[in-house]
N, C-alpha and C positions, 0 to 999 in steps of 0.2 A: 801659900806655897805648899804646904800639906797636901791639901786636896788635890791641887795638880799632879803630886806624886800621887799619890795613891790612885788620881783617875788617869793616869797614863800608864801606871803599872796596869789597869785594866784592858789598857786598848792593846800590852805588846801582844799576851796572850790573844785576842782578839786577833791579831794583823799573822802572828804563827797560825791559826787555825783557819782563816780565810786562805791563806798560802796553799794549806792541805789539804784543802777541799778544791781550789782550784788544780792543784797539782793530778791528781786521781777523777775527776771527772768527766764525762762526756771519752770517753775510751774504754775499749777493752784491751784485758792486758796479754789477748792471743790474736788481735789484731783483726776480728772479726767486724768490727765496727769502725772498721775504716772506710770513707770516701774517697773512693778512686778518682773521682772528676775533682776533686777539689785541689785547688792550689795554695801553695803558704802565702801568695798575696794577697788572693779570695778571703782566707781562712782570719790574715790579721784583718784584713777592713773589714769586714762582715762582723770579728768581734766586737771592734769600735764601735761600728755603727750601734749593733744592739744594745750597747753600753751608754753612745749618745742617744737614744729614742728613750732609753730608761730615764736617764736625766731630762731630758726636755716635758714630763711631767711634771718634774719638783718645781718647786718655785723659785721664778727668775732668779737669774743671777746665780744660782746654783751650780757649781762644776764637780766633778772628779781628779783628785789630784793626790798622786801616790803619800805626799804630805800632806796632814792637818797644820796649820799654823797654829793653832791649838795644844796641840799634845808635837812638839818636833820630834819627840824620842819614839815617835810610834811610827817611822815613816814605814810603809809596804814596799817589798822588794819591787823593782823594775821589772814587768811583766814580757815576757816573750814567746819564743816555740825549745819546746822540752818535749822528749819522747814520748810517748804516750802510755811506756809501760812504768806500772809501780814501781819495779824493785829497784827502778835507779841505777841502774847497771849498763842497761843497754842503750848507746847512744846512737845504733843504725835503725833503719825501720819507720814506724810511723809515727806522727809528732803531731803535736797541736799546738795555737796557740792560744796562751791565757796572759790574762792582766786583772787588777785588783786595785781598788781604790777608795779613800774616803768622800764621802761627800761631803764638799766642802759650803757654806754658807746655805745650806738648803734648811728646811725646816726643823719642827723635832721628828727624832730618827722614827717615833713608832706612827706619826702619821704620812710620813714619806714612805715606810713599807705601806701601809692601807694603800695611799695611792696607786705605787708598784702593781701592788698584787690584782687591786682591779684594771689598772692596764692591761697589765702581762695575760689578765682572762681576755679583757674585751680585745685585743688584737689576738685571740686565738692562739693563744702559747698556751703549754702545759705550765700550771703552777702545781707544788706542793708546800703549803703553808705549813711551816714548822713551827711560826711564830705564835701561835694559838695556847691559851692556857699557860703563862709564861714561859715559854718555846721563845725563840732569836733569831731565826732560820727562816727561808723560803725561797727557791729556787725554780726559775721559770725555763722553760725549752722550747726553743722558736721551731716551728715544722718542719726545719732544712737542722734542727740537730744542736744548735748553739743554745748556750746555757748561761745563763744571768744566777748569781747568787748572792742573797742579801744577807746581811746580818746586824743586827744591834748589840751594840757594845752593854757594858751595864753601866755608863755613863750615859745614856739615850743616843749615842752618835751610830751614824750607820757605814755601812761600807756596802760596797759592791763590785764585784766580778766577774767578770767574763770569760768563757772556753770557747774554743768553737768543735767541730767535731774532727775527730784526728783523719789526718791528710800520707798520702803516701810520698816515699823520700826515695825516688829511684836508686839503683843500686846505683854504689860507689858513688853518689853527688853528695857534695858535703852538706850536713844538715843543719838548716838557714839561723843567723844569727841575729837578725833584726830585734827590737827592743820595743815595747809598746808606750807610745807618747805618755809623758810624767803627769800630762794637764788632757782634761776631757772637759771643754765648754760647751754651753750650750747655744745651739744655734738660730 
């Protein structure tokens, strides 16, 4: 029982800093790097998708699921579209959407990133491995701009999530509320 405390106090910090790195990602925050063709339905299915292609590496039976059954106390917030600027302030403008999730029944975490990071190369994404020399970190970007970012707990579990790149909100349309599915199987 110990140990469960102690390794899920690991994973909250874990599941706060995957949040804030998705949160600040794949945007600028003067709006520069927004995609005018892009729509908020493009923008969630395209996250998914990069998030189901990342998964269908792992090993069968593998999915993404906002919860561990593992650690319940570490669930990751329900992913959506959030404006694309830092300060939290401004709710008109340009938005993106992100989501974040454990891997759930996949391997151990630090051979699940090796596998990632040689996908994420051999399908032509930008990787930056952080994970090198005990680093945690490694973040891939698909050529149209979407971002995959991994991370290992310090109980070996791993997470991942998804941005896409921030989309424009015409003026005065209300800015979209949809919710990114809880469960990501493999197909």
């Amino acid at each position: 029982m110990t140990v469960e405390t102690v390794r899920g106090t690991t994973r909250t910090p874990l599941a706060i800093a995957l949040t804030c790195v998705l949160l600040t990602v794949g945007c600028s925050q003067n709006g520069a790097d927004v995609d005018s063709t892009l729509t908020q339905e493009q923008a969630q299915a395209r996250t998914v998708g990069v998030l189901g292609r990342s998964l269908s590496v792992l090993r069968e039976g593998a999915r993404l699921d906002v919860d561990d059954p593992d650690f319940p106390q570490s669930s990751l917030p329900t992913g959506g579209f959030a404006p694309c600027y830092t300060d939290n302030t401004i709710v008109d403008g340009p938005h993106r959407f992100s989501a974040g999730y454990w891997v759930v029944l996949g391997g151990e975490g630090r051979h699940d990133l090796d596998l990632l990071l040689s996908s994420w190369a051999e399908w032509g994404w930008t990787v930056e491995d952080a994970s090198k020399d005990g680093g945690t970190s490694a973040t891939a970007r698909t050529p149209d701009q979407y971002v995959v970012d991994a991370l290992l707990s310090t109980d070996g579990g791993l997470s991942l999530g998804g941005s896409s790149p921030c989309f424009e909100i015409e003026a005065g349309q209300t800015p979209p509320r949809a919710v990114a599915p809880l469960v990501i199987e493999q197909r």
